[in-house]
C-alpha positions as CSV (number, residue, x, y, z in Angstrom):
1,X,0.0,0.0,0.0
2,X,1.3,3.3,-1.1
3,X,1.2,5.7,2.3
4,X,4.0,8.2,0.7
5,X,3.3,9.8,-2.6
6,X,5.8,11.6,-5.1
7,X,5.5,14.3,-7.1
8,X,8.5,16.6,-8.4
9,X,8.7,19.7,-9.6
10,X,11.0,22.9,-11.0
11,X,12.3,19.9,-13.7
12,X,12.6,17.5,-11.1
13,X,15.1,19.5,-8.8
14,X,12.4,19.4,-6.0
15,X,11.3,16.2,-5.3
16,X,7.8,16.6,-3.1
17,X,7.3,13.3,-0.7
18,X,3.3,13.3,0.9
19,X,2.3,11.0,3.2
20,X,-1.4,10.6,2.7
21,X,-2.9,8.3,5.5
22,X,-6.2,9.3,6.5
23,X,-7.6,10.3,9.2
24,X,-4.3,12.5,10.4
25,X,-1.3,11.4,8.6
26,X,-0.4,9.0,11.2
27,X,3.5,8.4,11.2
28,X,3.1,4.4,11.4
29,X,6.3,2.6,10.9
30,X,5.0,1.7,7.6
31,X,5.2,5.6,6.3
32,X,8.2,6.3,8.2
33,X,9.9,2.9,6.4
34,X,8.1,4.2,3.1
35,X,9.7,7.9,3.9
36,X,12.7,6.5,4.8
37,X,13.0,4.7,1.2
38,X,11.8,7.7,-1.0
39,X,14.5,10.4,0.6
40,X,16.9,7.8,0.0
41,X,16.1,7.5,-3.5
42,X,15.6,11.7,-4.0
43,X,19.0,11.7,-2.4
44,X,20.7,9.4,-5.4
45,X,19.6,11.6,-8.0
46,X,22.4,14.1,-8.6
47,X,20.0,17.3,-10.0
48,X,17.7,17.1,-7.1
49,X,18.2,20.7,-5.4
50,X,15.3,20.0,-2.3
51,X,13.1,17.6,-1.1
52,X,10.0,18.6,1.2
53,X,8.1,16.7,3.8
54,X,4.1,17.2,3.3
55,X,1.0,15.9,4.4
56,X,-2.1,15.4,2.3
57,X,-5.2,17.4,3.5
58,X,-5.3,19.6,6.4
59,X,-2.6,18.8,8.4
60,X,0.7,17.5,8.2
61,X,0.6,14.6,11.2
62,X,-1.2,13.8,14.4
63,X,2.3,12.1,15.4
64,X,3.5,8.6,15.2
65,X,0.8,5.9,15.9
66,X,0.1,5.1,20.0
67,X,-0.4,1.7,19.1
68,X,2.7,1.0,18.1
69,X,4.2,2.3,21.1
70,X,2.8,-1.1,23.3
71,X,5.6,-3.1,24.8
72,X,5.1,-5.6,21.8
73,X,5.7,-3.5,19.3
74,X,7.9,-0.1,20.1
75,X,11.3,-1.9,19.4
76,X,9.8,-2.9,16.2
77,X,8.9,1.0,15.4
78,X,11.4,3.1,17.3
79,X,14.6,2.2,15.3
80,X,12.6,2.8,11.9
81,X,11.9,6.7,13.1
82,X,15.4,6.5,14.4
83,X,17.1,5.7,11.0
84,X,14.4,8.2,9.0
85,X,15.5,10.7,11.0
86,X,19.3,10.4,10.9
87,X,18.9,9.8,6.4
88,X,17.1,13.1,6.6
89,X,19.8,15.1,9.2
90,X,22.7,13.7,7.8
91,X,21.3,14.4,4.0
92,X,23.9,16.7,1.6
93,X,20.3,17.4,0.1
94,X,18.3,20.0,1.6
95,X,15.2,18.7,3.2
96,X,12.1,20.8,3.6
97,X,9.2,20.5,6.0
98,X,6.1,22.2,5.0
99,X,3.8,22.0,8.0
100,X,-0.1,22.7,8.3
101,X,-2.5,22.0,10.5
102,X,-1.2,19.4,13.5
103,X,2.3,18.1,13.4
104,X,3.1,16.3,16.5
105,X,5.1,13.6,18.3
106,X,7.2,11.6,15.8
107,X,6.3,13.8,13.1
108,X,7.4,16.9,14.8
109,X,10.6,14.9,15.3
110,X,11.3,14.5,11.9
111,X,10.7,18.0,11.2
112,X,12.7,19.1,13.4
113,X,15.5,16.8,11.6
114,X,14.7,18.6,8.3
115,X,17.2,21.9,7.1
116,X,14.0,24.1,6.6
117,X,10.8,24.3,7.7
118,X,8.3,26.5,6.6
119,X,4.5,26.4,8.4
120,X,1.1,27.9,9.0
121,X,0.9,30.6,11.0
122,X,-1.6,28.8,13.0
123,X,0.3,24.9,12.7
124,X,0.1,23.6,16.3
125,X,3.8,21.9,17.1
126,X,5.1,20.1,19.7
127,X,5.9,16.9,21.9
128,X,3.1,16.0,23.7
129,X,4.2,12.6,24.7
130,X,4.8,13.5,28.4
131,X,0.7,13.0,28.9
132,X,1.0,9.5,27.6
133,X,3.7,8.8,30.0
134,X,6.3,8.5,28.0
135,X,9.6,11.1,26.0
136,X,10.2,11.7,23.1
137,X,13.9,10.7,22.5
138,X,14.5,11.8,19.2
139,X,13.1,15.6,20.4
140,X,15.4,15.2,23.5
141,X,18.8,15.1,21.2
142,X,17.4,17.4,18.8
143,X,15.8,20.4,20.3
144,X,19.2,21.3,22.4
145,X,21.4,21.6,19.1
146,X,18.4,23.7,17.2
147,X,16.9,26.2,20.1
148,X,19.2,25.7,23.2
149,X,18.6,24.1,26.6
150,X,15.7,26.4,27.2
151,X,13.6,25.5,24.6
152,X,14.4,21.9,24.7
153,X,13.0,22.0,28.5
154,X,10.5,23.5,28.0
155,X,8.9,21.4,25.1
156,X,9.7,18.2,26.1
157,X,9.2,18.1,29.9
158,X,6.2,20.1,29.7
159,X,4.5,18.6,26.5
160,X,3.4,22.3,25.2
161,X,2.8,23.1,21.6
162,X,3.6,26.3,19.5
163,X,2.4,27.9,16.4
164,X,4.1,27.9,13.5
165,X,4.3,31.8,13.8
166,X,6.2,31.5,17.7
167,X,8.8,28.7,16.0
168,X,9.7,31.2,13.4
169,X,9.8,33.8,15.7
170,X,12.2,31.3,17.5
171,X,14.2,30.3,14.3
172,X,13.0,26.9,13.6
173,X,10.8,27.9,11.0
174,X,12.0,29.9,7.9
175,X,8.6,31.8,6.8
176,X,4.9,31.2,7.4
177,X,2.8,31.1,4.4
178,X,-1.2,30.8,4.5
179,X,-2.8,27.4,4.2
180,X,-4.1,27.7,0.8
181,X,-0.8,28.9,-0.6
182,X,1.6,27.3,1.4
183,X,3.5,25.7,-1.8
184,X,3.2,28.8,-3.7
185,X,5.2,30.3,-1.5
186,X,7.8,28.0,-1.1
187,X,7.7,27.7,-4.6
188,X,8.5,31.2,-4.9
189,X,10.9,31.0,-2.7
190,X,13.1,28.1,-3.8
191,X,12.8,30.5,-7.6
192,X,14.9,33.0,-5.6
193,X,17.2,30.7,-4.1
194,X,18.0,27.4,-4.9
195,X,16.8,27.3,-8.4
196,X,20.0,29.8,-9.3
197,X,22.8,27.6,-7.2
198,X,24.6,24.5,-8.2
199,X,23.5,21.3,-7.2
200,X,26.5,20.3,-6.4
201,X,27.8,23.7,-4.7
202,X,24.5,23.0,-2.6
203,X,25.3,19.6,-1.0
204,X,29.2,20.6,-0.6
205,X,27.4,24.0,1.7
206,X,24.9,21.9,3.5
207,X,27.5,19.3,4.4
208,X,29.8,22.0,6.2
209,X,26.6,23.3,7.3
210,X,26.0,20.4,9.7
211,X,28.9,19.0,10.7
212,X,29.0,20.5,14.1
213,X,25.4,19.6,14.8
214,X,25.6,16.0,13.5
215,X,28.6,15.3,15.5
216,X,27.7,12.3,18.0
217,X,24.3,12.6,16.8
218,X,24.0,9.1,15.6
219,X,25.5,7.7,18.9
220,X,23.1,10.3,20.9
221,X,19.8,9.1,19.1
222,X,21.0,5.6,19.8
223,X,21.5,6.3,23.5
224,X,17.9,7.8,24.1
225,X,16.0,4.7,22.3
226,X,17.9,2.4,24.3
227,X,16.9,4.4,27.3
228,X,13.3,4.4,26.0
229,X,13.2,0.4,25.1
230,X,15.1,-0.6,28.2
231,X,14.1,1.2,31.3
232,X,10.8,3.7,30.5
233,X,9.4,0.9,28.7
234,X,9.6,-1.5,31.9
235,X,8.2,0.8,34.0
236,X,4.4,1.0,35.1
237,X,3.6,4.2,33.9
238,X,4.8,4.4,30.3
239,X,2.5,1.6,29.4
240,X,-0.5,2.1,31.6
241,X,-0.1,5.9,29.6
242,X,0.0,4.3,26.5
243,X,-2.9,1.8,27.2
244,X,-5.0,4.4,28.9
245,X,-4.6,6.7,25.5
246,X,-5.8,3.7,23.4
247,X,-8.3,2.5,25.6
248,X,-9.7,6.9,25.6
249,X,-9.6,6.4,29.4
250,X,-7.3,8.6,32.2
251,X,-4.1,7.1,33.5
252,X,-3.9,5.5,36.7
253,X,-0.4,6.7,37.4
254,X,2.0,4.9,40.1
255,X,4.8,7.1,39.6
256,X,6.8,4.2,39.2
């Protein structure tokens, strides 16, 4: 089943990757694994100037799916978002996220792995997985290297969410566009920018462009999942969080 479509544009220099899995654009492991493939492929393709992250329909994700967080099945999912994540930080190609609507959880996370985002004024983000009882590990080696300590505290231990207009008033996002022309004005921006540079000029700047921030990224990424899979996972709380979420009940938290 197709979950990730692909459409290119500006003579295929922008190659446009939508998940499209109704209702929400649920990052399941199957769309990460299918997102995972297509940047891969973009990446291979030596004319390809950007790639952009989208979501069909009205928003961009309600987050990676709760019910592959149970115990049975989170060490079966977790490694898939970790490896989409580091093909998309670690990318010589520019990658884009163009946010609308909700973008939350694990899709938030692999935005925030993305060179550029660009978002509704009104897009909600954020980490909400502290109300479930669990982190969001892949936010918790991210935020720090994009926004500082500050910010990183304050999204992932309090679970809050921000506009798309506060993040690019905090740096993360590049411009804010309306919904209803959100492409058009990416569009217009990429004809001012990266239509006129080199392809290969491009990749050589966004190499040196991240090489302090990927630095021990790869081993920190691996170092929160094992933390996640190994000691939240066996406590109480995580999965009665989880449970409770699927189950559209309130935790009974035992703060162990």
């Amino acid at each position: 089943m197709t979950l990730v479509g692909l459409e290119t544009a500006f003579d295929s220099s922008v190659r446009r990757l939508i998940v499209n899995n109704p209702k929400g654009n649920v990052y399941t492991g199957a769309v990460m694994q299918q997102l995972l493939e297509a940047v891969t492929a973009a990446k291979a393709d030596a004319g390809v100037k950007l790639i952009t992250l989208e979501g069909a329909g009205s928003h961009f994700s309600f987050g990676a799916s709760v019910e592959e967080h149970t115990g049975d099945k989170v060490a079966d999912m977790l490694p898939v978002l970790r490896k989409l994540v580091w093909e998309i930080a670690s990318s010589e190609v520019p990658v884009a996220a163009l946010v609308q609507g909700v973008c939350l959880g694990g899709a938030f996370e692999v935005v925030l792995a993305c060179h550029l985002a660009f978002a509704t004024p009104d897009a909600r983000m954020g980490v909400p997985e502290i109300r479930l009882g669990v982190v969001p590990p892949v936010a918790a080696a991210l935020l720090p290297r994009k926004f500082g300590q500050a910010v990183a505290d304050r999204l992932v231990i309090t679970g809050e969410e921000l506009s798309g207009e506060r993040l690019r008033e905090l740096g993360m996002v590049h411009s804010c566009f309306p919904a209803d022309s959100l492409w058009q004005g990416v569009s217009s921006w990429f004809e001012g920018t990266f239509a006129r540079f080199s392809a290969c000029s491009l990749r050589h700047a966004t190499r040196q462009a991240r090489a302090a921030f990927l630095r021990r990224l790869d081993r920190r990424l691996e170092e929160h999942e094992q933390d996640y899979l190994e000691k939240l996972m066996a406590s109480h709380d995580a999965n009665e969080g989880i449970q409770a979420f699927i189950e559209k009940r309130n935790p009974e938290w035992k703060n162990a």
